[in-house]
C-alpha positions as CSV (number, residue, x, y, z in Angstrom):
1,X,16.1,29.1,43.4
2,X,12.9,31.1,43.0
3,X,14.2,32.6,39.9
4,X,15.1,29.2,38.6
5,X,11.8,27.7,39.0
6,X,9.9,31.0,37.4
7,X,12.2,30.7,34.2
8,X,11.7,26.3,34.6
9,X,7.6,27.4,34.4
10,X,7.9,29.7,31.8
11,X,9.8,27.0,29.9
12,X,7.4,24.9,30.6
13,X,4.2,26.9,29.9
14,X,5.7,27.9,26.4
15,X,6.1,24.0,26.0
16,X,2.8,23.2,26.9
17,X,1.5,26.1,24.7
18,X,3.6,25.0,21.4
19,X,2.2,20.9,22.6
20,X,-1.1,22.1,22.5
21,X,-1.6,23.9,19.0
22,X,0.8,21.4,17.2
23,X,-2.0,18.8,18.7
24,X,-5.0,21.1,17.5
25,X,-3.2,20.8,14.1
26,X,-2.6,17.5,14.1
27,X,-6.5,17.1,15.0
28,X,-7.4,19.4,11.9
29,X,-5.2,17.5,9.5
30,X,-6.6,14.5,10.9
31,X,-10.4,15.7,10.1
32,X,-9.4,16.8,7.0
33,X,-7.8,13.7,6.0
34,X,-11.1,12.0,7.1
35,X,-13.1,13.9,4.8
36,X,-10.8,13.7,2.0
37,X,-10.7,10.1,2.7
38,X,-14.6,10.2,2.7
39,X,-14.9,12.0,-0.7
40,X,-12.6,9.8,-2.4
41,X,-14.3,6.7,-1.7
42,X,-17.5,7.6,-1.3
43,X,-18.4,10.9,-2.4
44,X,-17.1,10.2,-6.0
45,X,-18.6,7.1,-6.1
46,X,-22.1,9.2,-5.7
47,X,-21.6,11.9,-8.4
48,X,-20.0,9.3,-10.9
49,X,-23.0,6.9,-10.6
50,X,-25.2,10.1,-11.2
51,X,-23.6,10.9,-14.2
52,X,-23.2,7.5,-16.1
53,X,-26.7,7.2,-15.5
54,X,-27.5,10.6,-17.1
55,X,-25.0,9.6,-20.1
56,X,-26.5,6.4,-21.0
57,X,-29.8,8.3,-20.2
58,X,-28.6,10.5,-23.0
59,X,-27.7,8.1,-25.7
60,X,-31.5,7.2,-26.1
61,X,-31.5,4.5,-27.8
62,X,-34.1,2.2,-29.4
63,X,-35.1,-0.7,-26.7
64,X,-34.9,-4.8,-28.1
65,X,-38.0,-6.1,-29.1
66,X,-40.6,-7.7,-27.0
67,X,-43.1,-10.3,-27.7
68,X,-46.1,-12.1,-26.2
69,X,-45.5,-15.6,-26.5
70,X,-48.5,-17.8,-25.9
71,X,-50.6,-14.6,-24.6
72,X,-48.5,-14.4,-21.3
73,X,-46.6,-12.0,-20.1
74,X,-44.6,-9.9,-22.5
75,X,-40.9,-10.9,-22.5
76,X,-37.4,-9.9,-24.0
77,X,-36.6,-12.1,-27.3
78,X,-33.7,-13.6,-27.3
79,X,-31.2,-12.7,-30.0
80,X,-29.8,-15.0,-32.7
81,X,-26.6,-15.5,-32.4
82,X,-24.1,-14.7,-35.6
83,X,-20.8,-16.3,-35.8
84,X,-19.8,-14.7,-39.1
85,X,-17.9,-11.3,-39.8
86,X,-19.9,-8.7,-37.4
87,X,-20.7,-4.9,-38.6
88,X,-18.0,-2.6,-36.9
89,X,-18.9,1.1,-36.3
90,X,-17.3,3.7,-37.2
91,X,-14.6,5.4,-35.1
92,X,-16.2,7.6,-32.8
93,X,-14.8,11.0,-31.6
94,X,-12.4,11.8,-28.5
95,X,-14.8,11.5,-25.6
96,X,-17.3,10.3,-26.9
97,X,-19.7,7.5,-25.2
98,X,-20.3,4.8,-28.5
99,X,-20.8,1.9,-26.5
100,X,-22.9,0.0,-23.5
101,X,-21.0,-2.7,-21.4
102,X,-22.5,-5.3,-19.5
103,X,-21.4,-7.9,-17.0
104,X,-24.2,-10.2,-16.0
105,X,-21.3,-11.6,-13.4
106,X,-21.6,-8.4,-11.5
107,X,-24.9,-8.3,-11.3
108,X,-28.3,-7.7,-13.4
109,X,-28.0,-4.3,-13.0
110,X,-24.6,-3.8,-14.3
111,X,-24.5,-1.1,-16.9
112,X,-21.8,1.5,-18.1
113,X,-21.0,3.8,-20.5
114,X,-18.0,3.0,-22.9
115,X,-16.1,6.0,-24.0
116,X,-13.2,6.8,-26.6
117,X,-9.8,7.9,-24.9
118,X,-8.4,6.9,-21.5
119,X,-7.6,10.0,-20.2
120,X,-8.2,9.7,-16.4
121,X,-9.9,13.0,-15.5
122,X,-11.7,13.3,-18.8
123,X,-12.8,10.0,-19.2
124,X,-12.2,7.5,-16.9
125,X,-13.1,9.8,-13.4
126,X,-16.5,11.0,-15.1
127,X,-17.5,9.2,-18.1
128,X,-16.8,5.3,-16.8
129,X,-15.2,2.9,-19.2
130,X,-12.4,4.2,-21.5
131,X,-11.5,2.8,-24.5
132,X,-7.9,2.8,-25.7
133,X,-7.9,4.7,-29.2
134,X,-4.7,2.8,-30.7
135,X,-7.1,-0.5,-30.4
136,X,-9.5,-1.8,-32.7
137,X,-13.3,-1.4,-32.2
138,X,-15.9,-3.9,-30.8
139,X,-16.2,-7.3,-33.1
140,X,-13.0,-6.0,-35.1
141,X,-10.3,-8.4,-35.8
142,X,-7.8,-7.4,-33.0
143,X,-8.0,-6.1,-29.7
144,X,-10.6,-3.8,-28.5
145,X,-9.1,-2.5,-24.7
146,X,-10.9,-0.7,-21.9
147,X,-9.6,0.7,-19.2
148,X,-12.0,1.2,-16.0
149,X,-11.5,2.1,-11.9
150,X,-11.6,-0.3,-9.5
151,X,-12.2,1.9,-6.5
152,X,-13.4,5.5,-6.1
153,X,-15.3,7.3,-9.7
154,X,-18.1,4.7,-10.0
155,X,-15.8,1.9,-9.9
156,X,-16.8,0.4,-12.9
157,X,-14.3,-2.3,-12.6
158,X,-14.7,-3.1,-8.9
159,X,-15.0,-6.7,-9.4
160,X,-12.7,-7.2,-12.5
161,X,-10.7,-10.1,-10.4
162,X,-13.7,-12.1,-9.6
163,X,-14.5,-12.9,-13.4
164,X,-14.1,-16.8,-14.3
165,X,-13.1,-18.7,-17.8
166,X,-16.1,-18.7,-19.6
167,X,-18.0,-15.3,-18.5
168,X,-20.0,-13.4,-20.9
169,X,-18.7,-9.9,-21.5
170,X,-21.2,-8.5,-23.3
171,X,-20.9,-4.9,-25.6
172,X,-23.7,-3.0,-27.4
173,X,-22.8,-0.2,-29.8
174,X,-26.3,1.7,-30.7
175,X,-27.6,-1.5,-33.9
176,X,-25.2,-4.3,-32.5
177,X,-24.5,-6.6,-29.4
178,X,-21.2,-8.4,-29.2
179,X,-20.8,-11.1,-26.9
180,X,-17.3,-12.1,-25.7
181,X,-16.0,-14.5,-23.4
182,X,-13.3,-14.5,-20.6
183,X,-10.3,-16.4,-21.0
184,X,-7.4,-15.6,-18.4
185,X,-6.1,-13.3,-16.3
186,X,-2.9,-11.7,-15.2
187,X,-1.1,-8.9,-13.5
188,X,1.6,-6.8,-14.8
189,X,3.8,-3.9,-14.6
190,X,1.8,-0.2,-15.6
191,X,4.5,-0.2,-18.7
192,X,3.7,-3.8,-20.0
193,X,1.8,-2.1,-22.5
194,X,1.7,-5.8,-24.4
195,X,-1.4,-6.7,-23.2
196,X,-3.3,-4.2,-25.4
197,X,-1.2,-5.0,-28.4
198,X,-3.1,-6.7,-31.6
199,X,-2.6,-10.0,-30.5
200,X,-2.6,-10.0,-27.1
201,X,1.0,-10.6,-25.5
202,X,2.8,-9.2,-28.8
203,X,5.8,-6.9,-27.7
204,X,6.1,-3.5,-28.6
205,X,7.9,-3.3,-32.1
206,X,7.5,-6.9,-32.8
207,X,5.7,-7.1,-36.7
208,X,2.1,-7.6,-36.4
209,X,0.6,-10.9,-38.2
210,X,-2.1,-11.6,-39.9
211,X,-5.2,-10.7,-37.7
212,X,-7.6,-14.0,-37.7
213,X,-9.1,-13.4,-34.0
214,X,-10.9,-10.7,-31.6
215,X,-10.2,-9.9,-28.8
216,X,-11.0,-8.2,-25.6
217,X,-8.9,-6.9,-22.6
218,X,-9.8,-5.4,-19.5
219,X,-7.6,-3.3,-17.4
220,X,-7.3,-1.7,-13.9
221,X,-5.1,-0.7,-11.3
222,X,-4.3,-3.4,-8.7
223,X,-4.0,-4.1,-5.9
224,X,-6.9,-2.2,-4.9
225,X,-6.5,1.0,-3.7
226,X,-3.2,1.4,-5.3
227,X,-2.2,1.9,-8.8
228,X,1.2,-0.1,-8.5
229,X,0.5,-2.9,-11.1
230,X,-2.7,-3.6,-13.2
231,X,-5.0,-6.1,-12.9
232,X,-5.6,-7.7,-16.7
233,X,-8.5,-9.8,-18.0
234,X,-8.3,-11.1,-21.3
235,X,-11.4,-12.5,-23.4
236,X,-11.9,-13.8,-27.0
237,X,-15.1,-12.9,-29.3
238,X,-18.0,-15.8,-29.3
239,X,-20.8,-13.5,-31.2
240,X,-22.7,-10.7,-32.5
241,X,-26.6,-10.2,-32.9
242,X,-28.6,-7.3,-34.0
243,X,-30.2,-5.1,-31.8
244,X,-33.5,-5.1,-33.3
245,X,-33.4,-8.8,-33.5
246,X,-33.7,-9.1,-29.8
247,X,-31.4,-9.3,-26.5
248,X,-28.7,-12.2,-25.8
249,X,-29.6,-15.2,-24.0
250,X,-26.7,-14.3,-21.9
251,X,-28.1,-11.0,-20.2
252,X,-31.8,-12.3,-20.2
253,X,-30.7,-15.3,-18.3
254,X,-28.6,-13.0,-15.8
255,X,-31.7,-11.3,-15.4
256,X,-31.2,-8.2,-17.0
257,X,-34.2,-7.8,-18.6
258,X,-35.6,-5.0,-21.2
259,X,-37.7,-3.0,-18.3
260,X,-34.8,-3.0,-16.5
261,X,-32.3,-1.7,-19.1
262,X,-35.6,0.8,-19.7
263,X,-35.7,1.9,-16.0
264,X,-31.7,2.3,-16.3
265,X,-31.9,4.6,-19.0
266,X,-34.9,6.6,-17.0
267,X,-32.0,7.3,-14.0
268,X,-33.3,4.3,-11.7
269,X,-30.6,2.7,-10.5
């Protein structure tokens, strides 16, 4: 009997002894995942808002105009709008940042870089908002697609689903503004690669028509925190101004004003 219970506590101990470091493992994975967890959405966040600021910083671009009106204070002018054919740029080099997008729906001091290319560590996990190459340029007849997060990287597109019919999406290149507006959403599987075709909804092989409207699409992984389906947002053109002919009622009224943009581009955020 004594032998039996030595060999039971031996059993026993050695239990207890493989219980305990498989729990100290478990509690080390379990930090770990915590600060992974931690990183991901928060830590990224940090260094991605750090950079877009330092990359629009970087474009240096020439401010709107201001004026004195009546000897008050000095405030933005408010650009013309221009309903005709609008200048288009020319096609800008892998990576690089050609454009400025605004959203006065989230918020007035909602900036971000635009880049050429989608590739996600490249371009869309440091540079911001990637624009899909095979798609036309801003204020072109067509389609011009961006891609953005919706979590984690500066989340540019955190609040893609709560735009409404009617929202100003609004795009500077480094002379031009183009002003679009939102007109539907939808959510579809990652190879519905339709709704960055010319013509919005026109399936892969289908012949191409005559091009008589612009577009704009918005995409990002949905739901959140998964990249399952994405989350589409479709807008047509409305207009274009010049740059130096002063800033669109639609950001002045949003309260984005020209010291603001000014602060932005000084890294104040």
């Amino acid at each position: 009997m004594r032998h039996a219970s030595r060999a039971s506590a031996r059993r026993g101990g050695a239990f207890g002894a493989v219980v305990g470091v498989v729990g100290e493992l478990l509690i080390t994975a379990g930090v770990f995942l915590g600060l992974f967890v931690v990183w991901q959405l928060w830590w990224t966040d940090v260094q991605a808002e750090r950079i877009h600021t330092q990359v629009l910083a970087d474009l240096d671009w020439t401010e709107p105009p201001l004026e004195v009106p009546d000897n008050e204070l000095e405030g933005p002018v408010v650009a013309p709008e221009y309903r005709d054919d609008p200048p288009i740029m020319d096609t800008p080099d892998y990576a690089e940042v050609f454009a400025q997008f605004y959203v006065p729906r989230w918020g007035a001091d909602y900036v971000e870089p635009v880049a050429e290319g989608i590739d996600k560590a490249e371009i869309l996990d440091r540079l911001g908002i990637g624009h899909y190459p095979d798609t036309v340029l801003p204020g072109d007849l067509g389609n011009f697609s961006v891609a953005g997060h919706r979590t984690t990287y500066g989340r540019p597109f955190h609040g893609v689903a709560d735009l409404q019919e009617g929202d100003p999406i609004v795009v500077r290149t480094e002379d031009t503004w183009y002003v679009y507006r939102v007109t539907e959403h939808e959510i579809v599987w990652p190879q519905q690669v339709e709704v960055v075709s010319p013509v919005p909804g026109l399936m892969p092989g289908e012949p191409v028509p005559e091009l008589t409207e612009r577009f704009i699409t918005l995409t990002a992984c949905h739901p959140m925190y998964s990249a399952a389906q994405r989350y589409i947002v479709h807008g047509e053109f409305d207009y274009w101004a010049p740059v130096d002919e002063g800033t669109p009622a639609e950001l002045i009224d949003a309260g984005v004003e020209i010291q603001a943009l000014a602060d932005h581009d000084a890294g104040v955020r």
